[in-house]
C-alpha angles and dihedrals in degrees: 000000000000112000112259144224120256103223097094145145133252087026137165128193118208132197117208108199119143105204114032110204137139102300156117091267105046093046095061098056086058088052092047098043083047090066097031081060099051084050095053098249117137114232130201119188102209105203141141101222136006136190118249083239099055098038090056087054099054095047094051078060089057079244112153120233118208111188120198135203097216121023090233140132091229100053090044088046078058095061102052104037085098096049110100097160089078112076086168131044118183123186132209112198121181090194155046093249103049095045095051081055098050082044088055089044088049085044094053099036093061085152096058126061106253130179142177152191139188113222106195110203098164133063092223099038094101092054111089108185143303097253091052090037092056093051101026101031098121090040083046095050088044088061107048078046094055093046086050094047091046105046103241097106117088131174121199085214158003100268099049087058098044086057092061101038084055090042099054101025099242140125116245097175098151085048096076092062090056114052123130116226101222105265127247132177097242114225128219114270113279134225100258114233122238111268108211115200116249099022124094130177095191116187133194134199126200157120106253087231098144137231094013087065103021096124078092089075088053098052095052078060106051086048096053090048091048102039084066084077096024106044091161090080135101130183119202119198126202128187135067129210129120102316100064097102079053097059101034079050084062101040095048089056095060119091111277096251090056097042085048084062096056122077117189114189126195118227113337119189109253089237099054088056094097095083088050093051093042092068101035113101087195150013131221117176140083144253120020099353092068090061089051101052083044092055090056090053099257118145103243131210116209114233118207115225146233091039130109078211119087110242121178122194093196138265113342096235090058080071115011095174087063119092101172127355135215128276094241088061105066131034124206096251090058089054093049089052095050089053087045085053096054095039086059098046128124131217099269099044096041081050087047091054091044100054094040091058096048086051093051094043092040094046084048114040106024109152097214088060098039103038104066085045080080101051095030085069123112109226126195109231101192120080125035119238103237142018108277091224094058094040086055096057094053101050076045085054091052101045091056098042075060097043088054093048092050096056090038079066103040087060096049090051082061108049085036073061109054 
């Protein structure tokens, strides 16, 4: 069979995500079914779990969730084997896991036309873990290389890239001419708010996931080191997850009149973030969330990870294909000196900055332009890309890594009990 175009009738697009929670990445799945849905395709998001927030904000997109009770290619094979309306199913997968399952459904589903692609939006989302890599590293690297060769592999940036061709040793030069910016709806330019020298509403979004985001730890302490000359300031802080005793251990240890100036709310919908943005004068974080504050015309400072310091790169628009950046790159005194810079901003620098960073994200992740490059792919729809048995132990691997950390905390809730 010759590999086929994309753009097809009688389609379905399925997202394979296991846990559904507030996150880039879920976020961006309801960006991209959104426009999969204006464009008449019908979406199905495939997960085990969801949040009630997100699943509210998929239905009010008209998006279908299918919850399994097992993550699994043969419990999702059960729910469509009456489904006769879908000639095409095409799969977008974010990880390791989730694409080796979409691999086993097109495997077993030789009779419907079933593709897949792997969407990597991480650096370190091709790695899967020291113990498999050990034993399965040249099975591993064949695969990332017959995804490559077979053009169902796709990074939303160079970094990304560069991590796994570090990682596994390999060379992904045409890789670099294809990647797909993540995609946003762009909204019409704003009226930019007065910018008055001295004052700063700063806001952060994030999953407290440390200490991949830790730089979050270290940015409730540069405020509260530069709000005791600039007392005029507030820092709001978005996101849940793990590490929040961690940061409310942080915050409850500054003096009271700093603690009374920082405002840390728990999940918030994506689209109930406008009112949020709208009073923020800037915007510190990584990932997604740059792109967003950029979209609503607020200057952005780009945060490193994996740090409890908090290392800025510089302003988002200076380099608009970075996302994060590394810990070497920035040191804590640059990054003083940015937010010192923004909190002594007037009005027509602080508008000249805000329009320069909404020209740089707009020119770069504009859905209308990156969305159809997914559907516009021709996929191969022959071989599979690795070998099923070793596909199998590593979704085995990952069920019982789950199944361990379950009881470790079933046991915790006990003895949390007694």
């Amino acid at each position: 069979m010759k590999g086929m175009n994309i753009k097809m009738q009688n389609k379905k697009v399925c997202f394979l995500y296991k846990n559904m929670v507030m996150g880039g990445a879920e976020t961006l799945i309801l960006r991209m079914s959104e426009w999969l849905i204006l464009n008449n395709y019908k979406v199905e998001i495939v997960c085990k779990s969801v949040t009630k927030e997100m699943e509210k904000s998929f239905t009010k997109k008209n998006v279908l969730i299918k919850k399994l009770k097992y993550f699994s290619a043969n419990e999702y094979i059960k729910t469509i084997k009456k489904e006769n309306e879908f000639k095409y199913i095409y799969f977008i997968t974010f990880g390791f896991h989730e694409y080796f399952i979409s691999e086993k459904i097109r495997f077993k589903c030789k009779k419907m036309n079933v593709y897949n692609l792997w969407y990597v939006i991480h650096p370190f989302h091709t790695r899967i873990g020291k113990g498999l890599t050990f034993f399965f590293e040249s099975s591993l690297r064949e695969t990332i290389l017959n995804l490559y060769q077979s053009n169902r592999i796709f990074f939303m940036d160079e970094d990304c890239i560069k991590a796994t061709e570090k990682y596994y040793k390999i060379n992904l030069e045409k890789a670099y001419k294809n990647i797909i910016r993540l995609p946003l709806f762009i909204n019409k330019p704003q009226k930019i708010k007065t910018k008055y020298k001295g004052h700063l509403n700063i806001l952060s979004i994030a999953r407290f996931d440390f200490p991949f985001k830790g730089y979050l730890i270290g940015l409730v302490k540069v405020f509260a080191e530069l709000s005791k000359e600039n007392p005029d300031m507030n820092l709001t802080i978005i996101g849940d997850g793990n590490g929040m005793p961690e940061i409310k251990k942080v915050i409850n240890s500054l003096e009271i009149t700093v603690q009374n100036h920082i405002y840390v709310k728990g999940i918030v919908p994506y689209e109930e973030l406008d009112d949020y943005f709208s009073n923020a004068d800037i915007y510190i974080g990584m990932g997604t969330t740059l792109l967003d504050a950029s979209n609503h015309m607020i200057p952005s400072l780009t945060a490193c990870y994996y740090t409890y310091d908090l290392l800025i790169t510089d302003f988002f628009y200076k380099q608009p294909n970075l996302l994060t950046g590394l810990p070497k790159n920035g040191n804590i005194s640059h990054s003083i000196d940015l937010i010192k810079k923004a909190i002594n901003m007037d009005s027509a620098e602080y508008e000249n900055i805000s329009i320069k960073s909404f020209l740089a994200f707009s020119e770069m992740y504009d859905i209308n332009l990156n969305m159809p490059r997914f559907l516009n792919i021709t996929l191969n729809n022959e071989e599979m890309v690795q070998n099923i048995l070793i596909m199998n132990l590593i979704l085995i691997r990952r069920k019982i890594i789950e199944v361990i950390a379950c009881f470790i905390k079933f046991i915790k809730g006990i003895k949390n009990n007694k």
